[in-house]
N, CA, C, O and CB atoms as a CASP TS submission, in Angstrom:
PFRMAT TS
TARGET T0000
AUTHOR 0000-0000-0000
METHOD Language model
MODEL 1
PARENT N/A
ATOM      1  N   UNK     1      46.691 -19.957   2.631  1.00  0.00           N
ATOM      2  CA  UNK     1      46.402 -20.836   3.752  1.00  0.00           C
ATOM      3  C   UNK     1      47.474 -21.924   3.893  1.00  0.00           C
ATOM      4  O   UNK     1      48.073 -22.163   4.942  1.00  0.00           O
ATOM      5  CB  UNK     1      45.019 -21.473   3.579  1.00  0.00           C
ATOM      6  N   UNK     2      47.599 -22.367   3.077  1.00  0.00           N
ATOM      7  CA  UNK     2      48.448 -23.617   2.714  1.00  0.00           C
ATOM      8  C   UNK     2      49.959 -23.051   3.071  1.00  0.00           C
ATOM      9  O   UNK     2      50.652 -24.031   3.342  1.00  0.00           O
ATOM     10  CB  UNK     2      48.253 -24.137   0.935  1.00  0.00           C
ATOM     11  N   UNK     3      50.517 -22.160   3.143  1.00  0.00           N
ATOM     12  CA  UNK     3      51.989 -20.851   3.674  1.00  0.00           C
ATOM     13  C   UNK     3      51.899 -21.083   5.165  1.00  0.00           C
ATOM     14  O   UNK     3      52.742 -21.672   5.840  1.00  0.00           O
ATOM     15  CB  UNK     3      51.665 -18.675   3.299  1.00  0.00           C
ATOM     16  N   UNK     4      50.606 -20.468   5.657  1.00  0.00           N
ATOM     17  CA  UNK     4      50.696 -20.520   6.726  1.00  0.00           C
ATOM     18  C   UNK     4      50.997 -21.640   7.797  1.00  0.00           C
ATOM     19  O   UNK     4      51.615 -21.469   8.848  1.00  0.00           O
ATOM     20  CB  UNK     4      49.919 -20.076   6.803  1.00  0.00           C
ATOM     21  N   UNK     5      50.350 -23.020   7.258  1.00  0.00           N
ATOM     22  CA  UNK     5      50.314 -24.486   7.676  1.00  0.00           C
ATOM     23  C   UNK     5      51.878 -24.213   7.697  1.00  0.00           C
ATOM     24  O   UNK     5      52.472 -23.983   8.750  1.00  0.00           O
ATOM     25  CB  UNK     5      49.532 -25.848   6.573  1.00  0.00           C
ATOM     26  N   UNK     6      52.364 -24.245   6.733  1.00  0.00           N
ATOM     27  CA  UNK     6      53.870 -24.867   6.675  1.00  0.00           C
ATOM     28  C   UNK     6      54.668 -24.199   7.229  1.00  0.00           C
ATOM     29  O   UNK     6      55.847 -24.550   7.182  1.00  0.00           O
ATOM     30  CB  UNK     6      54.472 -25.069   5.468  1.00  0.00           C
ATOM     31  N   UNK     7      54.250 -22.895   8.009  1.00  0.00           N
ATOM     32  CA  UNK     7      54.909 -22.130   8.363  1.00  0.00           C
ATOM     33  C   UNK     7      54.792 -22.613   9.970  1.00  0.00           C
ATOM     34  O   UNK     7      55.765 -22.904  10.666  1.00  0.00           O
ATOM     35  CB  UNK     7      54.530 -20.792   7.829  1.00  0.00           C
ATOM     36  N   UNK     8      54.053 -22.623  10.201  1.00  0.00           N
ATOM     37  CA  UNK     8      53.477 -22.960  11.671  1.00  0.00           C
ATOM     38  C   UNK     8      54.212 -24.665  12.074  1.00  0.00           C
ATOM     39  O   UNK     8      54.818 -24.849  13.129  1.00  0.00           O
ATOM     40  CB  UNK     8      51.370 -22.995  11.572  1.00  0.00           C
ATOM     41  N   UNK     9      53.971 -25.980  10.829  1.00  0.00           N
ATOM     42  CA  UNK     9      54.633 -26.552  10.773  1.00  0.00           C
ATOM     43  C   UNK     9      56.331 -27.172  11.052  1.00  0.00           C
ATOM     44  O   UNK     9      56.906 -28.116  11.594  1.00  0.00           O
ATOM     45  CB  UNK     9      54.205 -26.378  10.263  1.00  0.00           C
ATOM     46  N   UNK    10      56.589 -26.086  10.376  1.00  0.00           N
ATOM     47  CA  UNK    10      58.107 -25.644  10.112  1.00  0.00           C
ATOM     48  C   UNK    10      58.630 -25.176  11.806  1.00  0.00           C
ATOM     49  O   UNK    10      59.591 -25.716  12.353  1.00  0.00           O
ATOM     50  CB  UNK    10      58.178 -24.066   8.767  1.00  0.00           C
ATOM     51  N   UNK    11      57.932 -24.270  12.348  1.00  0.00           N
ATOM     52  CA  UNK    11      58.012 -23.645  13.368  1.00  0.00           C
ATOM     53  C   UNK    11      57.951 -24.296  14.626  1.00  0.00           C
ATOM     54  O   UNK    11      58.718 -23.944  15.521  1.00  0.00           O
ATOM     55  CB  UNK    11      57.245 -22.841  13.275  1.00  0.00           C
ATOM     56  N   UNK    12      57.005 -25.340  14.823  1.00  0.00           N
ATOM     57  CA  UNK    12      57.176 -26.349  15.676  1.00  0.00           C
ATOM     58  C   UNK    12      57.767 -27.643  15.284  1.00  0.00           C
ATOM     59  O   UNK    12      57.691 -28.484  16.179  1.00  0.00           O
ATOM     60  CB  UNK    12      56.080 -26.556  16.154  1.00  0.00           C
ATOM     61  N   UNK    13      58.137 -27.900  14.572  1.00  0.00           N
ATOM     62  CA  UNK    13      59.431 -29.169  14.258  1.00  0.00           C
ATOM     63  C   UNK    13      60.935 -28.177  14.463  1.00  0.00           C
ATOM     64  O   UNK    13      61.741 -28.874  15.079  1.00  0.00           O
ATOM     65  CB  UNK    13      59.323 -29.996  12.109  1.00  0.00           C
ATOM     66  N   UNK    14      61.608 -26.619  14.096  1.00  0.00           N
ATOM     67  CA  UNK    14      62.020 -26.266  14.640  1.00  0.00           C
ATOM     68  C   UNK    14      62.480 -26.222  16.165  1.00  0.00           C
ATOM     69  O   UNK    14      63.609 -26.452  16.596  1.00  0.00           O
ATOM     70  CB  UNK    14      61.706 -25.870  14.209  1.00  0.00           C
ATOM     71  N   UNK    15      61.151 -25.813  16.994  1.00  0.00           N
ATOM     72  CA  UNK    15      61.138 -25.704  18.066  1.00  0.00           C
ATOM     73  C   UNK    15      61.062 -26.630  18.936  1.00  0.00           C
ATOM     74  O   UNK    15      61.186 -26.333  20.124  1.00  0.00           O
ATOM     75  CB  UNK    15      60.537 -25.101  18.193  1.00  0.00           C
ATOM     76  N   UNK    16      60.820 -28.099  18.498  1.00  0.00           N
ATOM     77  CA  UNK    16      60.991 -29.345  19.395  1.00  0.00           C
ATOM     78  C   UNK    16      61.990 -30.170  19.130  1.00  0.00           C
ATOM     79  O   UNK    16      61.916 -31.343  19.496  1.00  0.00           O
ATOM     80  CB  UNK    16      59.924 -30.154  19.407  1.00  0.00           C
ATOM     81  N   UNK    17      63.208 -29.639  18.372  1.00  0.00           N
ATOM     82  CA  UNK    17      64.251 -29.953  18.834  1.00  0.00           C
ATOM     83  C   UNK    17      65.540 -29.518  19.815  1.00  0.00           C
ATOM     84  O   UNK    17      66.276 -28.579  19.511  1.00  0.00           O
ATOM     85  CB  UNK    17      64.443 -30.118  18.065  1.00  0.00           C
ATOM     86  N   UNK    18      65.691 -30.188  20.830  1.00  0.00           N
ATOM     87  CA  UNK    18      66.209 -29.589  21.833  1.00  0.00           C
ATOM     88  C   UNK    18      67.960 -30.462  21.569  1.00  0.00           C
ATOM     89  O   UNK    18      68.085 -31.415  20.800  1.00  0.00           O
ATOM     90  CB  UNK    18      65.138 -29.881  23.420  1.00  0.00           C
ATOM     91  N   UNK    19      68.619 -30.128  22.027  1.00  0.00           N
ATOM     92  CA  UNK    19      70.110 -29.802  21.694  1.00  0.00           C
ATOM     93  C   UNK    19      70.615 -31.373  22.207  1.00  0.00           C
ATOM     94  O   UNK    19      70.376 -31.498  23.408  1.00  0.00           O
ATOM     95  CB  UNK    19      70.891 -28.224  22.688  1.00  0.00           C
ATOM     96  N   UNK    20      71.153 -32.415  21.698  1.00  0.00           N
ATOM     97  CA  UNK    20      71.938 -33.314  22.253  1.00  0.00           C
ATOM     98  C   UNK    20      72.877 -33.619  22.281  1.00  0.00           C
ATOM     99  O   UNK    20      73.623 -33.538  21.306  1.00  0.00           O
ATOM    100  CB  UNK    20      71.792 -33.951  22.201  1.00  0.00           C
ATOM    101  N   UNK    21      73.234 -34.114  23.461  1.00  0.00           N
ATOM    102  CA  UNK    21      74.388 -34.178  24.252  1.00  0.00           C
ATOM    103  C   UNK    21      75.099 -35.503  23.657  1.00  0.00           C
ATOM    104  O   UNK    21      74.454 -36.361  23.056  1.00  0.00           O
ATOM    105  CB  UNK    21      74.026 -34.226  25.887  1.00  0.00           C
ATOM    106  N   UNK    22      76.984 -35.616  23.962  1.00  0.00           N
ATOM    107  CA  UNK    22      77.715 -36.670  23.619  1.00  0.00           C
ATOM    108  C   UNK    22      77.749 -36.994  24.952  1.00  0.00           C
ATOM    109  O   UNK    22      77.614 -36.148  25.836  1.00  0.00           O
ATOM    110  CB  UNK    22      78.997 -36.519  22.820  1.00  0.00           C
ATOM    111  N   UNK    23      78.019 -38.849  25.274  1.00  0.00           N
ATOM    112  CA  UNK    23      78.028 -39.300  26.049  1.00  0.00           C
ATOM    113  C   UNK    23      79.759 -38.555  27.143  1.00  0.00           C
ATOM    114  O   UNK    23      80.181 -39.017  28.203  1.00  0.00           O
ATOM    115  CB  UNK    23      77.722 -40.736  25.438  1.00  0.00           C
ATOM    116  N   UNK    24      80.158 -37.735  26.595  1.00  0.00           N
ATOM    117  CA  UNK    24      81.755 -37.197  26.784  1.00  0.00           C
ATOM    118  C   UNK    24      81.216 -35.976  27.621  1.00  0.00           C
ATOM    119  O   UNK    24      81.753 -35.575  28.654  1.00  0.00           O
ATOM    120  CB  UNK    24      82.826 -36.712  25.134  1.00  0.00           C
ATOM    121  N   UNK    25      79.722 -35.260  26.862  1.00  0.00           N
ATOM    122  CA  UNK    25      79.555 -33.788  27.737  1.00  0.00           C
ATOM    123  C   UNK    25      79.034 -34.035  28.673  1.00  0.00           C
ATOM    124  O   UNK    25      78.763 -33.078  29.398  1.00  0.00           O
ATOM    125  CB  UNK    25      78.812 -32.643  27.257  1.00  0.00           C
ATOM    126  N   UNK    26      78.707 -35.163  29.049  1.00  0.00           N
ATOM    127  CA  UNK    26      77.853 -35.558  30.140  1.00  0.00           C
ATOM    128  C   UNK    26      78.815 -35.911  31.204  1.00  0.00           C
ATOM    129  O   UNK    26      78.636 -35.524  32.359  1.00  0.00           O
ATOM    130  CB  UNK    26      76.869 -36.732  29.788  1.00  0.00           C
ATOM    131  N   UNK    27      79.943 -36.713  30.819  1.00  0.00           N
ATOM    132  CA  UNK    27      81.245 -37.075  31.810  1.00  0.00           C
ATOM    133  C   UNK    27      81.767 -36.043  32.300  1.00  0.00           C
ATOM    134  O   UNK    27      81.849 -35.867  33.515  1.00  0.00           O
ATOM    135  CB  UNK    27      82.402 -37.767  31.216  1.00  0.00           C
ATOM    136  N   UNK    28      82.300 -35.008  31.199  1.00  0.00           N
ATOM    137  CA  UNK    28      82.493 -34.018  31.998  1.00  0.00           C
ATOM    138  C   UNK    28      81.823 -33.047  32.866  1.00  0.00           C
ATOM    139  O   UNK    28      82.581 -32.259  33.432  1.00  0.00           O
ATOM    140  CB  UNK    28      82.915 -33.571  31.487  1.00  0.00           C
ATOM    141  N   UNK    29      80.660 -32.938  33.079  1.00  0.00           N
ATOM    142  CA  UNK    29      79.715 -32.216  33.477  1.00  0.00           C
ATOM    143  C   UNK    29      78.695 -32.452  34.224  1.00  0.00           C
ATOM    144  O   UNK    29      77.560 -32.797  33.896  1.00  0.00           O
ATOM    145  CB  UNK    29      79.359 -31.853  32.739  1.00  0.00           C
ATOM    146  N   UNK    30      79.525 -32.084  36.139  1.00  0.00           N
ATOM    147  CA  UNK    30      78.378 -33.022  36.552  1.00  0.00           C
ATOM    148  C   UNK    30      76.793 -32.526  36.737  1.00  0.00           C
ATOM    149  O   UNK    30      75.755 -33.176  36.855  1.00  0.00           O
ATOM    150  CB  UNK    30      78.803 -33.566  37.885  1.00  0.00           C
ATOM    151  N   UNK    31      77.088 -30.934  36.706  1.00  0.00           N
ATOM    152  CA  UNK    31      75.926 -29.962  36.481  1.00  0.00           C
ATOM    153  C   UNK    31      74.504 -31.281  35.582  1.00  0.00           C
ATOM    154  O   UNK    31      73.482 -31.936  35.787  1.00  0.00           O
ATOM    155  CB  UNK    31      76.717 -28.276  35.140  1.00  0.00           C
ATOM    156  N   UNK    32      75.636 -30.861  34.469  1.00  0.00           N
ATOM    157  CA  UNK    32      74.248 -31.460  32.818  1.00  0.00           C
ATOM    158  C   UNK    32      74.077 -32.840  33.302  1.00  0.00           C
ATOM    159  O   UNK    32      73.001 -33.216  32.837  1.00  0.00           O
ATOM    160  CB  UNK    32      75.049 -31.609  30.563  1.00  0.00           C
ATOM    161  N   UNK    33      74.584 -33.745  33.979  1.00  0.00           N
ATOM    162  CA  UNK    33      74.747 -34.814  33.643  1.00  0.00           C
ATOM    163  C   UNK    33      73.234 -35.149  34.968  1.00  0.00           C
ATOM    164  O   UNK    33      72.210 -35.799  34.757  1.00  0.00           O
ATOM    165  CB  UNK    33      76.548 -35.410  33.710  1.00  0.00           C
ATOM    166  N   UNK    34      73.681 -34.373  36.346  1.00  0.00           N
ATOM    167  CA  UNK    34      72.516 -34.639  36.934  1.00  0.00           C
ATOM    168  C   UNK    34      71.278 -34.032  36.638  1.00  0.00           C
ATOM    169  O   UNK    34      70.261 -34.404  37.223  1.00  0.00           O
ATOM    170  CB  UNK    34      72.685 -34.493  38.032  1.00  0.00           C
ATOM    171  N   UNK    35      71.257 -33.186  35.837  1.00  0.00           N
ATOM    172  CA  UNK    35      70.064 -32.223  35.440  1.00  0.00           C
ATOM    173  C   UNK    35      69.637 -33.190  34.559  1.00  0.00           C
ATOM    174  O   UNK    35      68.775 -33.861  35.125  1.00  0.00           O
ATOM    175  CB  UNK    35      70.336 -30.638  34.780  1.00  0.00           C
ATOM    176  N   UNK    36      69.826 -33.553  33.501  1.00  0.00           N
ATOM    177  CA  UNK    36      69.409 -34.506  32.221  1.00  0.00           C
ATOM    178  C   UNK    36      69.080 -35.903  33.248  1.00  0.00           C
ATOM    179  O   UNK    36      67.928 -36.325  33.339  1.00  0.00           O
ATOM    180  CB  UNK    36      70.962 -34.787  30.780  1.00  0.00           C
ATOM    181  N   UNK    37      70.204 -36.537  33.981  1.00  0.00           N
ATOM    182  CA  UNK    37      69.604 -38.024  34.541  1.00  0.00           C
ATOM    183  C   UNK    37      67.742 -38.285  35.317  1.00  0.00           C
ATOM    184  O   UNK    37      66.935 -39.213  35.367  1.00  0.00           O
ATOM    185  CB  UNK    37      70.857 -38.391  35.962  1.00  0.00           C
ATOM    186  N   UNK    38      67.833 -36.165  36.019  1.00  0.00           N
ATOM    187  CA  UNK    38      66.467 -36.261  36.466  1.00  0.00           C
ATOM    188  C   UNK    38      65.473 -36.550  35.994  1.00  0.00           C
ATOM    189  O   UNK    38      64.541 -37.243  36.401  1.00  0.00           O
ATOM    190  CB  UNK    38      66.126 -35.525  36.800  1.00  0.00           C
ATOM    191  N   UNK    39      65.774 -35.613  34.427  1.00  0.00           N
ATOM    192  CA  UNK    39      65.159 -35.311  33.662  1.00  0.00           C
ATOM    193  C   UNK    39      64.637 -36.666  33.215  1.00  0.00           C
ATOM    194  O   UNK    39      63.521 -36.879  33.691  1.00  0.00           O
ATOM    195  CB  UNK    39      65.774 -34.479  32.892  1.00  0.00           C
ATOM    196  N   UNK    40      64.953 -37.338  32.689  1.00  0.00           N
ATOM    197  CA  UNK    40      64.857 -39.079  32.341  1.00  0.00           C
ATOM    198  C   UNK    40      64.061 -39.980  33.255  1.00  0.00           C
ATOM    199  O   UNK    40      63.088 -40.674  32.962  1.00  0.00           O
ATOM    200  CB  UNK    40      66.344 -39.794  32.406  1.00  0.00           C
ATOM    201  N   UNK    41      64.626 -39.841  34.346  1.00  0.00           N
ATOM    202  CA  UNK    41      64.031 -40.472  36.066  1.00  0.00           C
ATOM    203  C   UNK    41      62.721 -39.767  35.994  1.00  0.00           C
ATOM    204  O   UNK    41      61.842 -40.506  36.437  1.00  0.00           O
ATOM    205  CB  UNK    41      65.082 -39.874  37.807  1.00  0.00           C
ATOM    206  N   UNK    42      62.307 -38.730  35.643  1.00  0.00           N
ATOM    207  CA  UNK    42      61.129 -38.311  35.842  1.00  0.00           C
ATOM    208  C   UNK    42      60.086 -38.056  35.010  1.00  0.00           C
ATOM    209  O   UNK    42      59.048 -37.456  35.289  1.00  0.00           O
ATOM    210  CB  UNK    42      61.256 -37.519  36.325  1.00  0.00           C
ATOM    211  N   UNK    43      60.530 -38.719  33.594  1.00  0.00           N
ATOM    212  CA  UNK    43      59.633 -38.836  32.672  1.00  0.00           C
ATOM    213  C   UNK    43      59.518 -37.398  32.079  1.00  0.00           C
ATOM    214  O   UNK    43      58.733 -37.142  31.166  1.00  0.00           O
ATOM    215  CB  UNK    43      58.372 -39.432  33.229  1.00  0.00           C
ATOM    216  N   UNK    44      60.214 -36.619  32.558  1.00  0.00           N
ATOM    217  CA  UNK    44      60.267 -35.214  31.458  1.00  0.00           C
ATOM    218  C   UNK    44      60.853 -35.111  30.022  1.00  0.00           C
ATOM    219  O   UNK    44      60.753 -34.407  29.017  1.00  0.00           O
ATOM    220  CB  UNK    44      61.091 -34.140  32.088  1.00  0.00           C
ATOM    221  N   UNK    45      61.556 -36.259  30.505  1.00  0.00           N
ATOM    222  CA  UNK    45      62.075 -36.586  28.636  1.00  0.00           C
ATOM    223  C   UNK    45      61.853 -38.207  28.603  1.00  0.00           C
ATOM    224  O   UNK    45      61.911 -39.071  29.477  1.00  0.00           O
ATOM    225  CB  UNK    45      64.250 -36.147  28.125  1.00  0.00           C
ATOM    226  N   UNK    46      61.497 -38.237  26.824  1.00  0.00           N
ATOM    227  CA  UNK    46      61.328 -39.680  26.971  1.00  0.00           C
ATOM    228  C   UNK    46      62.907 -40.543  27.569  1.00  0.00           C
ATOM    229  O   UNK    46      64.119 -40.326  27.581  1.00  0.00           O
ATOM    230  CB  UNK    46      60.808 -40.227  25.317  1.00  0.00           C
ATOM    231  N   UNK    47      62.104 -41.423  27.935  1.00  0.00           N
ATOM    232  CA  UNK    47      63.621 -42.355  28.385  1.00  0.00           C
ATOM    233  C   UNK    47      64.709 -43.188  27.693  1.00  0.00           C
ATOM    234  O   UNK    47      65.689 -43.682  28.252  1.00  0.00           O
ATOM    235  CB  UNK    47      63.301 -43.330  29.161  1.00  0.00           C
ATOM    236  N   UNK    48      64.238 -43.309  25.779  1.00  0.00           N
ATOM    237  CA  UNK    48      64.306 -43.680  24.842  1.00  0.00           C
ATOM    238  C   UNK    48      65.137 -42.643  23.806  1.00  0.00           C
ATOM    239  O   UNK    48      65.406 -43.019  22.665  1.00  0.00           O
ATOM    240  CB  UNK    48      63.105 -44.038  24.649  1.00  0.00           C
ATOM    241  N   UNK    49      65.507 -41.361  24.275  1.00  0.00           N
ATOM    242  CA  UNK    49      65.653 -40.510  23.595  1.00  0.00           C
ATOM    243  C   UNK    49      67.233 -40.467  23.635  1.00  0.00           C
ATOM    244  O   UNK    49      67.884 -40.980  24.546  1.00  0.00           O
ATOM    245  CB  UNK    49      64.845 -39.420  23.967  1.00  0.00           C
ATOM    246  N   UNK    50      67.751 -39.845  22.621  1.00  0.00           N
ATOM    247  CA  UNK    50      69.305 -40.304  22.826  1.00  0.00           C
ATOM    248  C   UNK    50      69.807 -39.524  23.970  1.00  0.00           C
ATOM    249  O   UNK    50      70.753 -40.036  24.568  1.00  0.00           O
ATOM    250  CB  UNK    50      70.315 -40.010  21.484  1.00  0.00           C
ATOM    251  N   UNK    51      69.323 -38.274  24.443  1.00  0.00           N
ATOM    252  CA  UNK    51      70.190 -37.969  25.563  1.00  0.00           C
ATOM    253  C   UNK    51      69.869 -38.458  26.582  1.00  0.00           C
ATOM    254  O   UNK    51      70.548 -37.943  27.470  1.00  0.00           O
ATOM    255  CB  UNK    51      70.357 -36.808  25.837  1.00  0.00           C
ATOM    256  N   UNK    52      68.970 -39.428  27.104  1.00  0.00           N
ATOM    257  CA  UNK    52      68.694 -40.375  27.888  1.00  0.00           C
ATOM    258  C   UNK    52      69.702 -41.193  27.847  1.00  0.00           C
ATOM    259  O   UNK    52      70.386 -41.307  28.864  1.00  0.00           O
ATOM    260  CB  UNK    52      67.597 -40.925  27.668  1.00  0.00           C
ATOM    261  N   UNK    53      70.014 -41.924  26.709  1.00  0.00           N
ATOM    262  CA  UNK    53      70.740 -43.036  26.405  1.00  0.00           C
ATOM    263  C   UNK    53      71.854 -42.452  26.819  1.00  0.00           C
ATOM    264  O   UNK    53      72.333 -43.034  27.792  1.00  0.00           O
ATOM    265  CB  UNK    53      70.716 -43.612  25.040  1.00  0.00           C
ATOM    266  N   UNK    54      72.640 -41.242  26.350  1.00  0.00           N
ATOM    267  CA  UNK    54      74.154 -40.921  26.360  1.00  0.00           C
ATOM    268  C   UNK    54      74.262 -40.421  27.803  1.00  0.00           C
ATOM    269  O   UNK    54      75.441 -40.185  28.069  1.00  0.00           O
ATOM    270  CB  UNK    54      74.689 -39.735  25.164  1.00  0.00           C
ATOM    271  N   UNK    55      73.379 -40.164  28.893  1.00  0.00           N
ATOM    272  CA  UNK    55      73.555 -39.439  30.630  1.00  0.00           C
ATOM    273  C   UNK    55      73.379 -40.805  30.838  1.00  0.00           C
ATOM    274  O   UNK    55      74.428 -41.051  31.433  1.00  0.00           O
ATOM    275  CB  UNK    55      72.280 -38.090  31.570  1.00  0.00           C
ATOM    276  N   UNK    56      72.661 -42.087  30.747  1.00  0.00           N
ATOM    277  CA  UNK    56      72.593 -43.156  31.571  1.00  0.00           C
ATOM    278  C   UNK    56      74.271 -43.503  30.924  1.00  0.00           C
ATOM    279  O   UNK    56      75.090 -43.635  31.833  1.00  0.00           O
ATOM    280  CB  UNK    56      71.078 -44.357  31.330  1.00  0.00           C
ATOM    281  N   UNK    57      74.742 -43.631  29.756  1.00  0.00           N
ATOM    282  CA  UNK    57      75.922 -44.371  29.102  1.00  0.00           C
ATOM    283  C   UNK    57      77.300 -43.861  30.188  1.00  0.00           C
ATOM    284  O   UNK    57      78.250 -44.456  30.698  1.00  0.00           O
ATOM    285  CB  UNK    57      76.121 -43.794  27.199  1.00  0.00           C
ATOM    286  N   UNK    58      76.772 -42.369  30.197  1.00  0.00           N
ATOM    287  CA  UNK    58      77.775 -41.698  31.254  1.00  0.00           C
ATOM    288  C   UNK    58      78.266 -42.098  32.728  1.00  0.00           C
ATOM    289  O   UNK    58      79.245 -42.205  33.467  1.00  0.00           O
ATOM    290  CB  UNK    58      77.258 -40.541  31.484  1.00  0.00           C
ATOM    291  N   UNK    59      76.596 -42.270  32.599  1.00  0.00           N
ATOM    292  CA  UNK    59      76.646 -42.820  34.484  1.00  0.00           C
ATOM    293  C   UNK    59      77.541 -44.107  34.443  1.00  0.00           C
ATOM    294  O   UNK    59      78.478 -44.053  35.239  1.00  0.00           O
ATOM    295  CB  UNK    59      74.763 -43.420  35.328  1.00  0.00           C
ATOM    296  N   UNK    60      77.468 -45.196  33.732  1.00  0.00           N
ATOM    297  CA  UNK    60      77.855 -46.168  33.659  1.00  0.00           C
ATOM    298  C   UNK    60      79.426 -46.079  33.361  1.00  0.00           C
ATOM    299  O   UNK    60      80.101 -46.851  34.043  1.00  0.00           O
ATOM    300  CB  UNK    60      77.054 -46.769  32.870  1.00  0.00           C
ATOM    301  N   UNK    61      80.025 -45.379  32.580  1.00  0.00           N
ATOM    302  CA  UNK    61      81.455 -45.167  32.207  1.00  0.00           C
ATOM    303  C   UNK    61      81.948 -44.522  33.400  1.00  0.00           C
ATOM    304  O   UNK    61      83.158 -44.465  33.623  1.00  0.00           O
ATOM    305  CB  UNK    61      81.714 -44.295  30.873  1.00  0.00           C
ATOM    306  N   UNK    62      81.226 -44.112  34.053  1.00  0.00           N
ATOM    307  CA  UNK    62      82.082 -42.958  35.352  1.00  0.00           C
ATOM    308  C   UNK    62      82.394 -44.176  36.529  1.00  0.00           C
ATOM    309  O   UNK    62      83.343 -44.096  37.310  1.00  0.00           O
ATOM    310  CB  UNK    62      80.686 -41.291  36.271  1.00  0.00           C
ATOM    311  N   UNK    63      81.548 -45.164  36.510  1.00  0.00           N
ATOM    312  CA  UNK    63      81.532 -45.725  37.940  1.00  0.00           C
ATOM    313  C   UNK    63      82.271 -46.907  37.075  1.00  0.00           C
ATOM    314  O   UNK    63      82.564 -47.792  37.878  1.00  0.00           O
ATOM    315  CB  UNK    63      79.855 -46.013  38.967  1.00  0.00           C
ATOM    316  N   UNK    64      82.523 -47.124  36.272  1.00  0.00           N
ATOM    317  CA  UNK    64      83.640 -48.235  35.722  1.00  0.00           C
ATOM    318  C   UNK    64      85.213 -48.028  36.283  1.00  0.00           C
ATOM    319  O   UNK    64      85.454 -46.888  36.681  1.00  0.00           O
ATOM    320  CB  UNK    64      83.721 -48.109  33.955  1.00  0.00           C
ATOM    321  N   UNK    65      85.919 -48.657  36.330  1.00  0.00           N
ATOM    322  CA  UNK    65      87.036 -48.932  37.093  1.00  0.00           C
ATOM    323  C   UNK    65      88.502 -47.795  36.071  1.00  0.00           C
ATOM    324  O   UNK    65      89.549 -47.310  36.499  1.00  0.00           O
ATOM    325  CB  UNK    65      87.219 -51.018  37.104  1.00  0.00           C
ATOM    326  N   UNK    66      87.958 -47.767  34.854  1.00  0.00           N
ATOM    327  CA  UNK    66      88.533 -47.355  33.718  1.00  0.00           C
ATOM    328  C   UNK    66      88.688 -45.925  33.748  1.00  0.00           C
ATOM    329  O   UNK    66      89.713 -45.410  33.300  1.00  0.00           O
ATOM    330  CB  UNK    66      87.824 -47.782  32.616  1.00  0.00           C
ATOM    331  N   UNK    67      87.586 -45.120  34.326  1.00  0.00           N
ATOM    332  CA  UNK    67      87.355 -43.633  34.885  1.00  0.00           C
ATOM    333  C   UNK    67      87.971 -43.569  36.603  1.00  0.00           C
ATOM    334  O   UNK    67      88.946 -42.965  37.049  1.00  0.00           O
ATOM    335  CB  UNK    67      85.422 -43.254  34.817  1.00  0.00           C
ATOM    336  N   UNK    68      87.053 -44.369  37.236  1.00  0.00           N
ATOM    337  CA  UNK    68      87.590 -44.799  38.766  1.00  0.00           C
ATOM    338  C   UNK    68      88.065 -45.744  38.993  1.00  0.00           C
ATOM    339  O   UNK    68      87.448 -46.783  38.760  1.00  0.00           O
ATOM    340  CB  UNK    68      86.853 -44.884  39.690  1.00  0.00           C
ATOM    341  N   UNK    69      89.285 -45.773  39.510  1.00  0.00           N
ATOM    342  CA  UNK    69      90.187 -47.300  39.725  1.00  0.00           C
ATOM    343  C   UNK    69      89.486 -47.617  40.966  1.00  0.00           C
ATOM    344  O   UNK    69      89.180 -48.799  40.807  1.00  0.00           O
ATOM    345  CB  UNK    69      92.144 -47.255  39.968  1.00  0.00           C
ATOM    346  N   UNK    70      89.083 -47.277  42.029  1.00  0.00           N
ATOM    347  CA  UNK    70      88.423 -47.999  43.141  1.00  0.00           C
ATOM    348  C   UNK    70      86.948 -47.827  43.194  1.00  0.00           C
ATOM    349  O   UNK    70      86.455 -47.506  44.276  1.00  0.00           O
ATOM    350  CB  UNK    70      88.979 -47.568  44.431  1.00  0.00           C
ATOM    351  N   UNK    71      86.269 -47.981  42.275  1.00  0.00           N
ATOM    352  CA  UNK    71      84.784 -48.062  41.971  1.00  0.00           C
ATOM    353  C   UNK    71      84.258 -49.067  42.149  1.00  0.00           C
ATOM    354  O   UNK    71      83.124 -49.160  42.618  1.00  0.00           O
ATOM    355  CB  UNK    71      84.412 -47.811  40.856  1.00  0.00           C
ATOM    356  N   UNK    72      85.148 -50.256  41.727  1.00  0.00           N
ATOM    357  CA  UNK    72      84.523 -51.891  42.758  1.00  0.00           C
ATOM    358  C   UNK    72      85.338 -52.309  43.971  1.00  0.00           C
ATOM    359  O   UNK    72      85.533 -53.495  44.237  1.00  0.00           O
ATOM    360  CB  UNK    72      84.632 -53.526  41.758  1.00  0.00           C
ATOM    361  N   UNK    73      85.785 -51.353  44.662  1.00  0.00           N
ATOM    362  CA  UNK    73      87.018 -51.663  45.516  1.00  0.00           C
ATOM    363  C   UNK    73      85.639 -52.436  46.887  1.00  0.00           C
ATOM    364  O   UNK    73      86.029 -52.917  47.951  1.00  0.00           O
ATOM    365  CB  UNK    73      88.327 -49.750  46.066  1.00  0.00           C
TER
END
């Protein structure tokens, strides 16, 4: 009995980790970057979660002057 728990255990801590992103794959990618920002905006992922953190970090580095020179033009 006690196999099985840990197996089942094992199996969903496996399976609820989903793959995260660098604040870099998100810059390049505007596909992931708007798919994940929805994702966040809509409470499908927590908003606290690091790939939350690294698609909002993105958004913010893209519209900086440093990526776009006329972004505060």
């Amino acid at each position: 009995m006690k196999k099985i728990l840990i197996l089942i255990t094992t199996m969903f801590l496996f399976g609820c980790n989903e793959k995260t992103y660098t604040v870099s794959d998100f810059e390049n990618n505007k596909e992931l970057r708007d798919e994940y920002n929805k994702k966040c905006q809509n409470g499908e992922i927590d908003g606290d979660s690091l790939n939350c953190k690294n698609v909002f970090d993105a958004l913010i580095s893209i519209e900086t002057p440093k990526h776009n020179p006329h972004a505060w033009d």
